[in-house]
N, C-alpha and C positions, 0 to 999 in steps of 0.2 A: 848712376847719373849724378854728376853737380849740380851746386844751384849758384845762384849771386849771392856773393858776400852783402850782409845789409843788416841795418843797425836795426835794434827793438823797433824803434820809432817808427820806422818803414815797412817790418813785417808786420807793424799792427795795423797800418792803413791799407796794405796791401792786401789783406785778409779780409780789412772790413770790404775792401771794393768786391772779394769774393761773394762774399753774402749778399751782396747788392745794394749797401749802403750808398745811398746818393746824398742824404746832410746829415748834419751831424750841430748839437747844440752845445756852447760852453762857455766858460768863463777860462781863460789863457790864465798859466800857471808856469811858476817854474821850474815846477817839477815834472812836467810833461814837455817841454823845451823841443826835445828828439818828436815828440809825433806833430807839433807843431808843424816843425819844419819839411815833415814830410807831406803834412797838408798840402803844403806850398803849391805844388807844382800837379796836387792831386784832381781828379773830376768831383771829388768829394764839396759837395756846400759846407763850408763849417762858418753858423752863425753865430757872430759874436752876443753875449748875454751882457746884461749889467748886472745881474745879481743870480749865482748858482742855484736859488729854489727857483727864481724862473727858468733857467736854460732847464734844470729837470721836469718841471711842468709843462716846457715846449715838448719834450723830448717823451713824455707822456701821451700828449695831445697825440704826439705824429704815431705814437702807438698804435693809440685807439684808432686813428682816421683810418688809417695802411692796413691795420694789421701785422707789418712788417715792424720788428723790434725800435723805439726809436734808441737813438745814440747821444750822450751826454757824456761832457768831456771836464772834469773838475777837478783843484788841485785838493792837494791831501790836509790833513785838519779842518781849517775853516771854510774850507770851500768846500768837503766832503757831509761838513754837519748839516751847512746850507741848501743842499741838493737833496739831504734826506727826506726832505717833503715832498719830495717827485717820487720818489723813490717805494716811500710808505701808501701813498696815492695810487700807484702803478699795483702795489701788492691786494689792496681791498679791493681795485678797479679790474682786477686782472687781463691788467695791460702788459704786451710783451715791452721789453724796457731794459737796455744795457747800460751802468752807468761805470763809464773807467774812472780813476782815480789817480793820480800823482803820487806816490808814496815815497819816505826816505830812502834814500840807499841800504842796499844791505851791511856797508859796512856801516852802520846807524842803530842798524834795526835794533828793537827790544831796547834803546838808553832810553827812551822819554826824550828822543831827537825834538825836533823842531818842527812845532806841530804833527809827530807821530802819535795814527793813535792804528790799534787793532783792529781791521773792519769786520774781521769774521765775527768778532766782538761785536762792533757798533751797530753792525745789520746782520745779523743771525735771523734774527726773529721778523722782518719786514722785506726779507728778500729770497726768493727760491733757490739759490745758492749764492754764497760767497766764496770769494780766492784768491791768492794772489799769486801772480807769476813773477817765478824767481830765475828761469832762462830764457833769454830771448829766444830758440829755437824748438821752445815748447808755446808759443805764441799762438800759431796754427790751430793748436788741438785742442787750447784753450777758449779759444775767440769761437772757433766750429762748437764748442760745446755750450758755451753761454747764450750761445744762438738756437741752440737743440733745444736747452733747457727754457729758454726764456720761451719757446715759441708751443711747446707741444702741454698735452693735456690742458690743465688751467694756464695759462699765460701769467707771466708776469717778469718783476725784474729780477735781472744777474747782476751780479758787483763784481767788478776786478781790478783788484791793488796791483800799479803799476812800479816798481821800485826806480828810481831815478836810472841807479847805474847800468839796471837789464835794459831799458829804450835806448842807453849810447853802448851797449854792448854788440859784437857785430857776431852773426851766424851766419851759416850756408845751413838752409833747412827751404823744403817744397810747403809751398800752400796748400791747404785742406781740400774739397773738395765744399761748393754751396749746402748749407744746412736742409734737411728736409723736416720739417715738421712735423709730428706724430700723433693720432687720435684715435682713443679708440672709437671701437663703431657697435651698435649693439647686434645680437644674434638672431635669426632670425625668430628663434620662440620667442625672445622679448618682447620683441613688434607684437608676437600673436596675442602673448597674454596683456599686453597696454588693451589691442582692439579688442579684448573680451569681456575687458574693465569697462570699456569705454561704452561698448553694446548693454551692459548690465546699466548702466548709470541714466539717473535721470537730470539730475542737473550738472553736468561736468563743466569744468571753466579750465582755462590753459593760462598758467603764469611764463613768462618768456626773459631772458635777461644773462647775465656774466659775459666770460667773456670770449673768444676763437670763432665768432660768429663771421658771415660774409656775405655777400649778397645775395647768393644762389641760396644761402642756407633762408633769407630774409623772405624770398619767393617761395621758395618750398613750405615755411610756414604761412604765409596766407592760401596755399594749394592747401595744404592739410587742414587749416581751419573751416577754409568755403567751403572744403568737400564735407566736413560732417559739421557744423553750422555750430561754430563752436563760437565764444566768446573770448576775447585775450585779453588781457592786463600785462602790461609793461615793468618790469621792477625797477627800483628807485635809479632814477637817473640813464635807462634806458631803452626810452620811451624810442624811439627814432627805430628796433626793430621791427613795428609794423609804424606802416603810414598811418596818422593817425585821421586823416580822411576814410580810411578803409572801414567798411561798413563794420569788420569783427573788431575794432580798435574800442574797448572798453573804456578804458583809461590808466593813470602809473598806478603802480601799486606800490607807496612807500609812502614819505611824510607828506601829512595833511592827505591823508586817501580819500576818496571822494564817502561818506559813509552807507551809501546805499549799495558800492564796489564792494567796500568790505565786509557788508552783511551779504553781500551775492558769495563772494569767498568762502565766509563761516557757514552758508546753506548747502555749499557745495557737498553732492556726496562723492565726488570724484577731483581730484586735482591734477593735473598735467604738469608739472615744472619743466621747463626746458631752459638747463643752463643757470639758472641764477642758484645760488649759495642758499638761498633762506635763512639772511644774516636779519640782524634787529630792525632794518632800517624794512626793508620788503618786505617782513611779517608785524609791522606795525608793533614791533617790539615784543615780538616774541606773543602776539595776541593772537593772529589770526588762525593759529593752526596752536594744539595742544602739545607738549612734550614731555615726551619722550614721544607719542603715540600720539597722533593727531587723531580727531573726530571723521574727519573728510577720508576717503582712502585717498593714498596720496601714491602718485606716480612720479618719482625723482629723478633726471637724467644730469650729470653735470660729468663736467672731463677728468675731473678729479676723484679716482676710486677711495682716498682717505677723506673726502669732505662727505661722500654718501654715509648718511647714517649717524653723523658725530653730533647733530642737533635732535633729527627727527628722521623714525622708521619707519622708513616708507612702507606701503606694501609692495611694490616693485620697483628696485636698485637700478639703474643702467647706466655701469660707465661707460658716455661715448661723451663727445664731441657734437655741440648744436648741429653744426653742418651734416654731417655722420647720420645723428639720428634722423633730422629732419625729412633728410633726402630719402630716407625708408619710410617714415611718415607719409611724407605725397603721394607715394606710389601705391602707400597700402588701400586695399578695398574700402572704401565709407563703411563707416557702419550706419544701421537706420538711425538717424535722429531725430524720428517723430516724439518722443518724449520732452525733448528741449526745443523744439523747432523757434518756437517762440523767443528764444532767451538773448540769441542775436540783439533784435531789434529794440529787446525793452533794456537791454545793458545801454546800446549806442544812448537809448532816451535819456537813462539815468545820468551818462555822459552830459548831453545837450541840457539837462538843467542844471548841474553841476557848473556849466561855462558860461550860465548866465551871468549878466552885471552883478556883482554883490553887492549883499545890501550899504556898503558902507558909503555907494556911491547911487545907491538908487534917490537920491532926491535932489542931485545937481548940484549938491551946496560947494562943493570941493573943488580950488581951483583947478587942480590938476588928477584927472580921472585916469589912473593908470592901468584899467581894464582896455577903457576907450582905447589907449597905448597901444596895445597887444592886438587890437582889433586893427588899427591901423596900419602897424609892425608888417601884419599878414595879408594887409590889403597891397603893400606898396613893395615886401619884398619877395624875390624869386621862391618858388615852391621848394626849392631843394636848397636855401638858406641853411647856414650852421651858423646853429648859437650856440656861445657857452656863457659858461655862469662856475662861479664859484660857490662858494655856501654864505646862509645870508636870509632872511626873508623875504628880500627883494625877488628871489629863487621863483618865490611860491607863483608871481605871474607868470613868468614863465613857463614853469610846469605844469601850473592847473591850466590857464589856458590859452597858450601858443599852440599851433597845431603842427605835429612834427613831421617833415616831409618824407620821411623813409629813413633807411639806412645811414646812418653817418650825418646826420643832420644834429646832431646834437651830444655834443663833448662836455660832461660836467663831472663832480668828484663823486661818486659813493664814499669817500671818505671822508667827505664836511670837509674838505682844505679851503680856506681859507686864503686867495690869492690867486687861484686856479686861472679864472676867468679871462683876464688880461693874456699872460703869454700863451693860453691855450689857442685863444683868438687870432695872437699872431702869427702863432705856428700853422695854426690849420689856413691862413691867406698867405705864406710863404709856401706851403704842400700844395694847397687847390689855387692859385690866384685866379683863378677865371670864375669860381660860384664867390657871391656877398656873404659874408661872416658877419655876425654880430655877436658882439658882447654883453652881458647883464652885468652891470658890476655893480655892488652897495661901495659907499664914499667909504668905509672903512676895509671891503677887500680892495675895492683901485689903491690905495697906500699904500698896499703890501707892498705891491710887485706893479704899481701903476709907470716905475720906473723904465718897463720892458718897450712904453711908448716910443720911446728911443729908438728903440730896435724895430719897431716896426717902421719908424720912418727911414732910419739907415738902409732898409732891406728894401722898401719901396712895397710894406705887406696893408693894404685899404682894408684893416678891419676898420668899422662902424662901435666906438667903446658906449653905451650907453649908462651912467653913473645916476644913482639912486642918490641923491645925497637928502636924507634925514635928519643928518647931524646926529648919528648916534649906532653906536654896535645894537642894531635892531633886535638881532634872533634873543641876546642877552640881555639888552633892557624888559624884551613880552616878558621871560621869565622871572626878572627880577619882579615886575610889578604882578607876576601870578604869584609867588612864593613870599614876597616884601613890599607888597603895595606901598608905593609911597616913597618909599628909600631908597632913589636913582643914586648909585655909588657906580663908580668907574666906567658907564657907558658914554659916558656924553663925550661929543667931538667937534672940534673945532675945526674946519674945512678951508682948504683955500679956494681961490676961486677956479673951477676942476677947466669950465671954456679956456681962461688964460692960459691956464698952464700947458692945455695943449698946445696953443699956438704957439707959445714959449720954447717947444721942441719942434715945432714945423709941422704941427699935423693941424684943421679945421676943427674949431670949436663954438660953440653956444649954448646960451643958457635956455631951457625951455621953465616956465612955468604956469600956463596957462595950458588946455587940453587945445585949444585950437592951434598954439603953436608949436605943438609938436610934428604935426604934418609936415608943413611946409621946412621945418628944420628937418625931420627925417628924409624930404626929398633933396636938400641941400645937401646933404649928406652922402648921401648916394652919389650924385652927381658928382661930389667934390674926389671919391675913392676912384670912381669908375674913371674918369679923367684924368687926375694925377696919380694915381695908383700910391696915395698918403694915407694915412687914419684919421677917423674924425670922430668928434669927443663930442656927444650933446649929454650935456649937464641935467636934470629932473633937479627941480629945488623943489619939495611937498613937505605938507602936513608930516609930521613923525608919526602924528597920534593916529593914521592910517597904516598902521603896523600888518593886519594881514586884510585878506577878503572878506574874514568871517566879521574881526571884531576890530573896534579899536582900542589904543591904549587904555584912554577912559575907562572903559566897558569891564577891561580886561582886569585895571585898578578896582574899581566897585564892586566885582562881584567876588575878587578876593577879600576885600573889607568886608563884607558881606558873611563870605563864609567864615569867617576867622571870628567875628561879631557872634554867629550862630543864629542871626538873622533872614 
């Protein structure tokens, strides 16, 4: 059988349309020229970026929302270093994620060309494979495999060095066949000995979190929780697995953990992990579980057979796939939980005092109350709202207390990226336009990548950007004045005015700095997306020295003076 003669450029779009790519993120290159053009005329979206760590941060975002791989399109050297941070994002996030690249020609390769650099080299180590395709008619089998890889077991990203001269090379070669995903699934004495553990135990708790999770898997854990009246915790940054209205929704387990959660944890004599890594951030830094050998007996399931085991031995291994397990989960017998019956209700409690006002705002002094915020936030937007947020401790409202409406309602970094926030926003209102996004940005992540505002106006994407402005790298000033009270060196920031500058690009902006004006700006807001389908920027000018809920700057300074005194 023949095929059509067709350049690199076209069997790589044509492949992607196999897989079911419908957009694609990127910053134009000229070293991709051939798939440009084959865009042209393609059903493919391809969003223009202003700066390669956004388009990989978009390209992350649509990861997480889909589950389907997102796609990231960037030229070779400085467009490849820039997109690294999507990249490294997607690998701790495990998020599926393909990111192509531009690379010299072959006849180039190996001089120290022009902007050549090695990527099997440059992301060895932050990517589940690297490659580069050297014939246009091995395209196919390559594209079909970075799509296997990137999608099965743990999730995460593929990289593929595109060489100039193979995209204007011409082949007669067939298309692959669409990727099928792969996971394992646990057996069925697994199930039996989890439900023996489970019947043995008196106080068991379920941790939930990484990543190949989906709705059905979302549902099948609150069936398996209600049915034996279990308590959940969310791991850092994927809070949005159970609703966190839902009666067994504990709280996150990761930075600033609620501390009454993570003595519930360390009392546990049973633990459930389903899905999360039990990296530094979800075991409170390696605190809440013992290693090599935790105290808890701990039940481990994650989709990855080399991550079981490599921190903490469990007493029962089970490579499967959340979905996988879960869906056996549901179905299995209850076991009695009259021993715990209790534990539900007083977890939710510990919750509900945990989300009370803090005290930093309990006496009204503070112009701008940004608990009030979060209350507001939740009064005014849609239940199935997606916020994101970058890293930051502007974060912490967020996470301690927005309430997450399920599934997919909330896109952030497990990997502390820095910029996330902004294009993840725009990506997820170019993927969903019909649900309200909101963004949490601090004034020093909107810098990073505050430029991506553009793009959401060009695209016509109504995220809502909401900017902390402090005037200050917050997360790194708390430590400086825990560690150097007194000696503020390189956090302090000079801001422009964040309202103008939206309008500056044609999206709605203003300044809020009063608690009462934030309302009526958040419904102007609304209003303003919902109608013109623009972005809208409301400004927070506040205290700096309101640095978290617990303490302030002050506080934070004195009691380092203090201990350092011996005082």
């Amino acid at each position: 059988m023949t095929h059509p003669s067709r350049t690199g450029g076209q069997i790589l779009v044509d492949a992607l349309k196999v897989h079911g790519v419908d957009i694609a993120f990127g910053v134009p290159g000229e070293s991709y020229l051939d798939v440009l053009d084959a865009l042209h005329e393609s059903s493919i979206r391809f969003i223009v970026n202003r700066q390669e760590g956004g388009a990989a941060f978009m390209a992350e975002a649509y990861g997480k929302l889909t589950g389907q791989p997102g796609i990231c399109f960037v030229t070779r050297g400085p467009g490849a270093t820039n997109a690294s941070i999507g990249v490294h994002t997607a690998f701790q996030d495990s998020t599926p994620m393909i990111l192509f690249i531009g690379q010299v020609g072959g006849d180039f390769i190996d001089r120290e060309a022009f902007q050549e650099i090695d990527y099997r080299r440059m992301f060895g180590q932050m990517a589940k494979w690297v490659a580069q395709v050297d014939r246009a008619e091995r395209l196919p089998e390559y594209i079909a495999r970075a799509f296997q890889v990137a999608t099965s077991g743990r999730p995460g990203p593929v990289v593929l060095a595109l060489p100039e001269d193979m995209l204007t090379s011409v082949a007669q070669v067939a298309d692959a066949r669409r990727y099928q995903a792969v996971q394992a699934a646990p057996a069925a004495a697994q199930i039996a000995s989890l439900r023996n553990m489970l019947a043995q135990a008196k106080k068991p708790f379920v941790i939930v979190g990484g990543g190949a999770w989906n709705a059905q898997a979302c549902r099948d854990l609150a069936t398996f929780a209600t049915a034996n009246a279990l308590p959940v915790g969310c791991a850092f940054r994927f809070q949005d697995l159970l609703d966190n209205a839902h009666p067994h929704y504990a709280g996150d387990v990761g930075i600033g953990i609620n501390p009454a959660l993570a003595a519930r944890i360390r009392d546990a004599d049973l633990v459930i992990a389903i899905g999360p890594r039990l990296g530094e951030m979800t075991t409170s830094g390696y605190t809440l579980f013992d290693a090599p050998v935790p105290r808890q007996r701990l039940v481990h399931i994650h989709a990855d057979a080399e991550e079981l085991g490599s921190v903490y031995q469990a007493d029962l291994m089970i490579n499967s796939g959340p979905a996988q397990a879960l869906a056996m989960l549901a179905a299995m017998t209850p076991v009695d939980a009259g021993a715990w019956l209790g534990s539900v209700a007083q977890a939710k409690a510990e919750l509900a005092t945990f989300q009370q006002r803090p005290p930093i705002f309990a006496d009204g002094a503070a112009p701008l109350d940004l608990w009030q915020l979060v209350q507001e936030l939740m009064t005014q937007a849609p239940h199935d709202t997606i916020i994101t947020n970058g890293a930051g401790n502007y974060a912490t409202w967020a996470h301690r207390f927005y309430s997450y409406g399920g599934m997919r309602t909330q896109l952030a970094p497990t990997s502390g990226a820095m910029g996330y926030g902004v294009p993840a926003g725009v990506a997820a209102k170019i993927v969903d336009p019909a649900r309200t996004v909101v963004t949490f940005a601090g004034d020093g992540e909107f810098m990073m990548t505050g430029q991506e505002l553009a793009t959401a106006v060009q695209y016509q994407a109504g995220v809502i950007i909401i900017v902390f402005n402090n005037g200050m790298f917050g997360t790194i000033r708390m430590h400086q004045e825990r560690h150097y009270p007194g000696r503020v060196s390189g956090t302090g920031l000079h801001n422009p005015d964040f309202a103008a500058l939206a309008q500056a690009y044609g999206a709605h902006g203003e300044v809020v700095e009063t608690t009462a004006q934030f309302g009526p700006a958040l419904a102007r807001a609304l209003a303003h997306t919902r109608a013109h389908e623009l972005p809208a920027v409301i400004e927070l000018r506040y205290d700096g020295n309101l640095i978290t809920p617990n303490a302030t700057l002050d506080t934070i300074r004195n009691n380092a003076k203090k201990a350092s005194s011996g005082s």
